[in-house]
C-alpha positions, 0 to 999 in steps of 0.5 A, spaced: 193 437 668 190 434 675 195 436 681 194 435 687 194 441 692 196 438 699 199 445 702 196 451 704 201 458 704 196 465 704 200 471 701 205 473 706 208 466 707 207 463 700 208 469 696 210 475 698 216 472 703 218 467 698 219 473 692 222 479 698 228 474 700 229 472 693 229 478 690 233 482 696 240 477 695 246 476 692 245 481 689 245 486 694 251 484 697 255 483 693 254 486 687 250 493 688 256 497 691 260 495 684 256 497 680 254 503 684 262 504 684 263 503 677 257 506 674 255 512 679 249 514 682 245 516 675 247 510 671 245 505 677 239 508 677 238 508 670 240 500 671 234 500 677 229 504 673 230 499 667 230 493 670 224 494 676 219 496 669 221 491 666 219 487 673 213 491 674 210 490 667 210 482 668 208 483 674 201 486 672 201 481 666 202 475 671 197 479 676 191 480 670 193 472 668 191 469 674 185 472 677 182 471 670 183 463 671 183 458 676 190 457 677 194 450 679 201 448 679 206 451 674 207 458 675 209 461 670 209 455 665 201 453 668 198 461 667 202 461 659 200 455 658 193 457 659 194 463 655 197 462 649 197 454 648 201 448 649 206 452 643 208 457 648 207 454 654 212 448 653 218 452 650 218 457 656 216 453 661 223 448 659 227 454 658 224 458 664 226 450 669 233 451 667 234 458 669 231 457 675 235 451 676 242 456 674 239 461 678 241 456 685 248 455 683 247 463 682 246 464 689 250 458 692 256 461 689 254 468 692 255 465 698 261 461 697 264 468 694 262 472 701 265 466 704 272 467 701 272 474 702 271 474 710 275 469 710 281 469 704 285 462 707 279 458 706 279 461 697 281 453 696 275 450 699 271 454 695 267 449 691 266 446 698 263 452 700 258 451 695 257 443 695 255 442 702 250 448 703 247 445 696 246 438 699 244 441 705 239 445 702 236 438 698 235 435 705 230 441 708 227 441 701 226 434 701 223 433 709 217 438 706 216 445 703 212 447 709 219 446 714 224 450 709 217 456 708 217 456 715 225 458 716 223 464 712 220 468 717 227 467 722 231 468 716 227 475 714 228 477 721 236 476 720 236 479 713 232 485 716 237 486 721 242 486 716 240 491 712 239 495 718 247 495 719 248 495 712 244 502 712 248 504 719 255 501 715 252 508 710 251 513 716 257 511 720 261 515 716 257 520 715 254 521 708 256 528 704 253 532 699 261 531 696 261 525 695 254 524 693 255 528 687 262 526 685 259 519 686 253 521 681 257 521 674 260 514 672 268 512 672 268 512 664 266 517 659 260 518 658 258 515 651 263 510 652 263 502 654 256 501 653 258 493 653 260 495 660 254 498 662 249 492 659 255 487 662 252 490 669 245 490 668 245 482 667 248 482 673 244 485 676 238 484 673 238 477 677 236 482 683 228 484 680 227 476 678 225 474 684 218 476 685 217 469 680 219 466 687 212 466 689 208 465 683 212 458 682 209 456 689 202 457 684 199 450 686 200 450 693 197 457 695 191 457 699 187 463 694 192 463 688 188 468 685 188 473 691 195 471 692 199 472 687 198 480 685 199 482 692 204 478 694 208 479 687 207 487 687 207 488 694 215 484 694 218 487 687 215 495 691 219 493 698 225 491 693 225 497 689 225 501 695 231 497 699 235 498 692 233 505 691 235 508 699 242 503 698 244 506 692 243 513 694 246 511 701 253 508 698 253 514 693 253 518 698 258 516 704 263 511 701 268 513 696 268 509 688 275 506 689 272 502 695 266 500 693 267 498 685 274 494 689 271 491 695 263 493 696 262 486 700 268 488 704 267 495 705 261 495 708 263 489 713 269 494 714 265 501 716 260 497 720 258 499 727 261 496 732 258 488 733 254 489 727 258 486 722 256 479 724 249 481 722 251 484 715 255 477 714 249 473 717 244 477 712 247 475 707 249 468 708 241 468 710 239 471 703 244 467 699 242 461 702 234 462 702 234 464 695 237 457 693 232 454 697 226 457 694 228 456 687 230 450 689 223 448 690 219 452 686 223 450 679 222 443 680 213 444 681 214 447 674 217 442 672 212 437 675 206 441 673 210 441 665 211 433 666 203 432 667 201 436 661 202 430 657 206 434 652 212 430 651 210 422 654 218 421 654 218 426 661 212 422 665 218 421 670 218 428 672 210 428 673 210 424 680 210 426 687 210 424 693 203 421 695 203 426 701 203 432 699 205 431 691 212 433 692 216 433 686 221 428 688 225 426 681 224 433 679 228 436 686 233 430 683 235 433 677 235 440 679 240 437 684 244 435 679 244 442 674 246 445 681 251 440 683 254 441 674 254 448 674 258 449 681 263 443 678 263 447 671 265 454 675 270 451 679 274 449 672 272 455 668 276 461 668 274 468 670 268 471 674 263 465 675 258 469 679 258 473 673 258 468 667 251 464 671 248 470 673 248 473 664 245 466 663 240 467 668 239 472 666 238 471 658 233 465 660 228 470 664 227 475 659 225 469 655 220 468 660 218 475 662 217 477 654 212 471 653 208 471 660 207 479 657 206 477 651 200 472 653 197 478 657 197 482 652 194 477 646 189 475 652 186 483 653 188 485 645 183 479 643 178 481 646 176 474 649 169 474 653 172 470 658 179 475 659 175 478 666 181 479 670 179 481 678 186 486 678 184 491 674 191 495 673 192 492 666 192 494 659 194 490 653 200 496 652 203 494 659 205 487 656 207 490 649 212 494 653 215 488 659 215 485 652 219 489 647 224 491 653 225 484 656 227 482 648 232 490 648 234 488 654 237 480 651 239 483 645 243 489 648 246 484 654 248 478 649 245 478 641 250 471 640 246 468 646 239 472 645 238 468 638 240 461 640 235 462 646 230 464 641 232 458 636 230 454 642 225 457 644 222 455 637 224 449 636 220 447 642 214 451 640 214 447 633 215 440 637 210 443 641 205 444 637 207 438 632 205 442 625 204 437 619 200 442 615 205 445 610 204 453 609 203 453 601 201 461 600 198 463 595 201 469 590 195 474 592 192 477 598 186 472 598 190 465 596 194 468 603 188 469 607 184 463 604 190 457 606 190 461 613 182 460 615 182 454 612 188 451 616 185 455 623 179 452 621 182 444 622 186 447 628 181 449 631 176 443 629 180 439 633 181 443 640 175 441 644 170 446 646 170 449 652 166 455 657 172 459 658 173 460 649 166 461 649 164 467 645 158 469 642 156 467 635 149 468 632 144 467 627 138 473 628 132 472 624 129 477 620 123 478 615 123 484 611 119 488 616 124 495 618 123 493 625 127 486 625 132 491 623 133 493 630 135 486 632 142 486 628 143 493 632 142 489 638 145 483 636 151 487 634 152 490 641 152 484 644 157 481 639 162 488 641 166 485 635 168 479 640 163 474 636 160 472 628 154 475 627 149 471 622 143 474 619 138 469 616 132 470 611 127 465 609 123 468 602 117 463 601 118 460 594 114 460 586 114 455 581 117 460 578 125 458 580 128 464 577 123 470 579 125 465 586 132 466 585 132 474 583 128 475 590 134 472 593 139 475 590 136 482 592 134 480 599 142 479 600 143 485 596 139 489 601 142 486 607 149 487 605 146 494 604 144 495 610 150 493 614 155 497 609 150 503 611 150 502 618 157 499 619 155 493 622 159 487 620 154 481 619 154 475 614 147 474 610 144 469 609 138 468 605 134 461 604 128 461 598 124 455 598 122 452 591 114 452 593 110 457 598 108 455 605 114 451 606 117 456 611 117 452 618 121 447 614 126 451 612 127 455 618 128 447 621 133 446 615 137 453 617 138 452 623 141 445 623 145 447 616 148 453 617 154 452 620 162 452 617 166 447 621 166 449 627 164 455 627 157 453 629 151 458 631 150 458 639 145 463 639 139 464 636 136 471 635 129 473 634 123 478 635 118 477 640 111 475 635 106 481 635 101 477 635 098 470 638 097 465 632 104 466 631 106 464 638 105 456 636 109 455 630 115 460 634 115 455 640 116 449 636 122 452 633 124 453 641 124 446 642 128 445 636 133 450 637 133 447 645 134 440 642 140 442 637 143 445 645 143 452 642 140 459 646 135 462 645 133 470 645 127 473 643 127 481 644 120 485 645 119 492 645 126 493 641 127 502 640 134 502 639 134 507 645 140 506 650 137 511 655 136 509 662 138 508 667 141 501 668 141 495 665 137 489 668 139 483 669 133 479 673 136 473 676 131 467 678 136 461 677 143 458 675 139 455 668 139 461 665 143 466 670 150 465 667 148 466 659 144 473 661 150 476 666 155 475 661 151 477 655 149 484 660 157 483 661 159 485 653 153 490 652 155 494 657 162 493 654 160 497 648 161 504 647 154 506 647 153 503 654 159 503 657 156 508 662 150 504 664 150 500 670 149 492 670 144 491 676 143 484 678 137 483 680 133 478 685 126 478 688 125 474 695 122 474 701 125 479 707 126 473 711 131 470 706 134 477 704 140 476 708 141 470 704 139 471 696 144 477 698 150 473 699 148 468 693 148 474 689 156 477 691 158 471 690 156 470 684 159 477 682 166 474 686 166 469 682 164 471 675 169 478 676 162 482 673 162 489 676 154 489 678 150 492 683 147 486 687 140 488 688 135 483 693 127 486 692 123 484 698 117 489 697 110 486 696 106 484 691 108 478 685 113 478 681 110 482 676 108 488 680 116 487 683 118 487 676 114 493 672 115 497 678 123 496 679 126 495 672 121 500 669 126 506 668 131 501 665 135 502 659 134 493 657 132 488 662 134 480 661 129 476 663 130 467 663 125 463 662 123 456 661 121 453 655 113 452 656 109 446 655 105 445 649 099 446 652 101 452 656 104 457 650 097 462 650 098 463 657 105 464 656 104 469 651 099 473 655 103 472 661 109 475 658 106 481 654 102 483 661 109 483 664 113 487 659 107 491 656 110 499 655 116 497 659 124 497 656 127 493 651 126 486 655 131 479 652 127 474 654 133 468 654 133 461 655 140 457 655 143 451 653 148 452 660 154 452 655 157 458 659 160 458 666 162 464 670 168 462 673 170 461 666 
């Protein structure tokens, strides 16, 4: 998806003001004595408790979602796109278009409400209250969105006003500690009209959605990534703190008849002197706000959805105006729901405001459940890539926002919960287009055996990319103990986020069946190992029908030794103890080079994790990002969990000043907690080295790979560097890997 990103709003203005006048709307007007009236002070509490942790739940897995990625255009739709695929991305992001396109009407009709009860002559002209602010609203948004984002700053001083005559409407009476505890306690018996309580909390639940304002401006932030868990957590705590103060307040001066008759009219009854008209203008202010917010956001997800290309019949809604990419025909048909909705209200029969706000409501919590959802599959699958800058997340966080979202949509409406879920699957399988026929097996391994086979096509046809990258390697060993060590490293390393292979190359005989016997038991001793140590690796042990062919079994095994697109990415061997073997090794080097496959030779391997650091010695881009990562997983593994990465640099004082900030930009992009470290002291590099990394626990060290002409010296070179020094993984990348990923 390529957009265009034409504005430029920081966090107050593009996230947090956008989210707070959302949030703190119809709601709070027109809807919060009532039930604070009907419910008392415990069950409204009950209510704000349940509903802001579902709010705050999603807004940590959407703070975790977009510092792990480059965010553009889409909000919710782009962040679970990215996260769990087109499937999910496409039927949530539809859904979640219409319930914001519904909540327009939904504020529109707050103010045609309010209206009314100030003044009840004009009742008849309701529906004109709500057409002609709407078609209004249209034409500020049509000018541009930088003119209807700076009518919000005059918008939230009036509603800061207001909610100040609001709490002065509370004191004036003054608040009691009778009323407050007659007021504790609901109007029915408890236990009972449980369908009343969750008709309440669908009403009132429009009220936490509004921190999805920001996000949806996602591809018009100047820094998305810093912006949006900032200004979404920042706006759903103001708004918890406004509900809370005015729930105890209500409570505590009006009486229940007023307030679950009248809750509007008795605060505008009870204001202080001259105040009224600020408490009337906030509302109006906040109803009208919160229409054109989403009204500008919904139809950029829309957009956003159109550009992916997923259905081709919807490319209309993909164009913007070549200005600044507003989406023009989106905008249109937003219009259009907006508009049929107010004229369904005005013939339908009952409480519209309600009505809308149930379905407003069953539409988000799809959306909250699957944006937690995607969180929690990003953090439990362990990818390499999930490295979220907000760290204030754990997998477990999604799985509750998750689970509530769905008790929540169960408990408000069943009947709607479930047509909401059959379109939401419907969407996923159109989505996904599936043409292989699920044909399990009546046993565990037919079962396990179609599911790979079916993700191994599947995942044959999506292209490679960097931020999928993990890493799978193929470790050669011989039959000496030491190359055991290697699998321990290589294990490390993986931490359970890769595929492990061990390869062996036995030197054949003409005897074929002692050849294949010898096979048998390397595997046997391989296999041994790895339930002895717990290390999960597949074996693989080639033997040659004749002895002295091993260089061309070692080139035939690094080629073949692949299962569709599982594919070896590293190669991993031991650093050769002695020189004549150093020709034939940088000959497989350039192979392995040619196949674009790294490379990582590891010398004086002990197993010991003592030290007090893991080194990383950047000296370049061409194999800097593959070493940071791959210290990045080993420090993730519980043995090494509590040694800290140090990315290390050698330059001259005269350019520290500059190697320092190249080094925490690095660290900034690549979100890798790591000490930046510039040595300047004299000497060579070696000297540096030996006498910097010497109390290291593992050093990674880039190389290039040498001329033919140069392999002795680079191998006495090499052996002088690290002589009784630690662990040291010399590496050479096939720049497959990014940081920004």
């Amino acid at each position: 998806m390529t957009t265009e990103k034409s504005y430029r709003f920081n966090t107050f203005s593009g996230v947090f003001l956008p989210s707070l006048l959302t949030i703190l709307g119809v709601v709070m007007f027109l809807r919060l004595g009532t039930i604070v009236g009907t419910f008392g002070i415990y069950g409204t509490l009950g209510i704000l408790a349940f509903a802001e942790s579902i709010a705050v739940a999603t807004g940590l897995s959407i703070s975790a979602i977009s510092t792990n990625t480059p965010v553009e255009s889409g909000g919710p739709y782009f962040l679970i796109s990215r996260s769990l695929g087109p499937g999910f991305g496409s039927s949530v992001g539809l859904t979640y278009f219409v319930s914001q396109s519904l909540s327009v009407p939904f504020y529109i009709l707050g103010f045609a409400e309010a209206m009314t009860i100030v003044f009840p002559d004009l009742a008849a002209y309701r529906v004109a209250f709500g057409l002609i602010p709407l078609v209004v609203l249209f034409g500020i948004a049509l000018i541009g969105t930088d003119w209807a984002i700076r009518t919000q700053y005059l918008i939230f001083a009036v509603l800061a006003l207001s909610v100040v005559a609001m709490a002065g409407s509370a004191l004036s009476i003054p608040p009691s500690v009778r009323q407050f505890t007659w007021n504790l306690r609901p109007m029915f018996k408890p236990g009972k009209d449980f369908f009343s309580w969750t008709a309440a909390f669908a009403v009132f639940f429009p009220a936490v959605t509004g921190f999805l304002a920001g996000v949806n401006m996602s591809g018009d932030l100047e820094n998305a990534g810093k912006s949006i868990p900032r200004g979404t957590l920042w706006a759903i705590t103001v708004g918890f703190i406004v509900y809370l103060a005015e729930i105890l307040l209500f409570g505590a001066s009006f009486s229940r008849h007023e307030l679950a008759n009248n809750a509007y009219g008795t605060l505008i009854r009870h204001a202080l002197s001259g105040t009224q008209v600020f408490i009337f203008a906030g509302m109006a202010a906040a109803t009208l706000s919160s229409a054109l917010g989403t009204l500008i956001g919904a139809p950029r997800i829309l957009q956003a959805f159109a550009a992916d290309k997923i259905f081709p019949s919807l490319q209309l809604f993909a164009r913007g105006r070549k200005a600044n990419n507003d989406p023009i025909a989106a905008m249109l048909l937003t219009l259009a729901i907006s508009i049929g909705t107010l004229l369904w209200s005005a013939q339908g029969k009952g409480n519209a405001l309600n009505a809308v706000a149930g379905l407003v409501t069953m539409f988000t919590l799809c959306t909250y459940a699957v944006i937690n959802v995607a969180a929690a599959v990003e953090h439990f699958a362990a990818n390499p890539s999930f490295r979220p800058k907000f760290r204030l997340f754990h997998w477990m966080i999604g799985v509750y926002g998750a689970a509530a979202s769905f008790v929540a949509a169960l408990c408000i409406n069943a009947q709607l919960f479930l047509v909401a879920f059959v379109i939401v699957a419907a969407l996923f399988v159109l989505a996904r287009r599936r043409t292989l026929a699920a044909t399990f097996g009546d046993s565990r391994r037919g079962y396990f055996f179609e599911h790979i086979r079916r993700a191994l096509l599947h995942l044959a046809a999506i292209p490679a990319d960097a931020k999928n990258w993990r890493p799978q390697m193929l470790i050669l060993v011989g039959g000496e103990a030491k190359h055991r060590m290697l699998i321990r490293y290589a294990s490390w390393l993986g931490d359970d986020r890769g595929i492990l292979s061990v390869g062996r190359i036995l030197d054949g005989s003409d005897d074929i069946a002692d050849t294949l016997r010898k096979r048998q038991t390397a595997l046997r001793e391989l296999k041994r190992f790895s339930d002895e140590t717990g290390i999960v690796f597949f074996p693989v042990v080639v033997a040659t029908d004749r002895p002295g062919v091993y260089d061309q079994a070692l080139h035939v095994l690094v080629q073949a030794h692949s299962l569709g697109p599982l594919t070896p990415n590293i190669i991993l061997a031991g650093w050769p103890s002695h020189e004549e073997k150093i020709e034939r090794l940088f000959h497989h080097l350039r192979t392995i080079g040619k196949l674009k496959m790294n490379l990582l030779l590891l010398a004086n391997a002990d197993g010991s994790v003592s030290g007090k650091s893991i080194d990383i010695w950047w000296r370049g881009r061409k194999n800097g990002p593959l070493m940071l990562i791959l210290a990045h997983l080993l420090q993730n593994h519980r043995l090494w969990k509590k040694l800290p990465l140090r990315l290390l640099r050698f330059a001259p004082e005269a350019e520290r000043a500059d190697a320092e900030a190249q080094l925490h930009s690095l660290l900034e992009t690549s979100r890798i907690d790591a000490e930046a470290v510039v040595v300047s002291a004299e000497g060579d590099f070696t000297s540096v080295y030996r006498a910097t990394s010497a109390d290291a626990a593992v050093v990674f060290l880039g190389f290039p790979a040498p001329e033919e002409s140069e392999f002795h010296d680079f191998f006495r070179r090499f052996n002088a560097l690290t002589e009784k020094m630690p662990a040291t993984f010399l590496v050479s990348s096939a720049e497959d890997t990014a940081l920004d990923s």
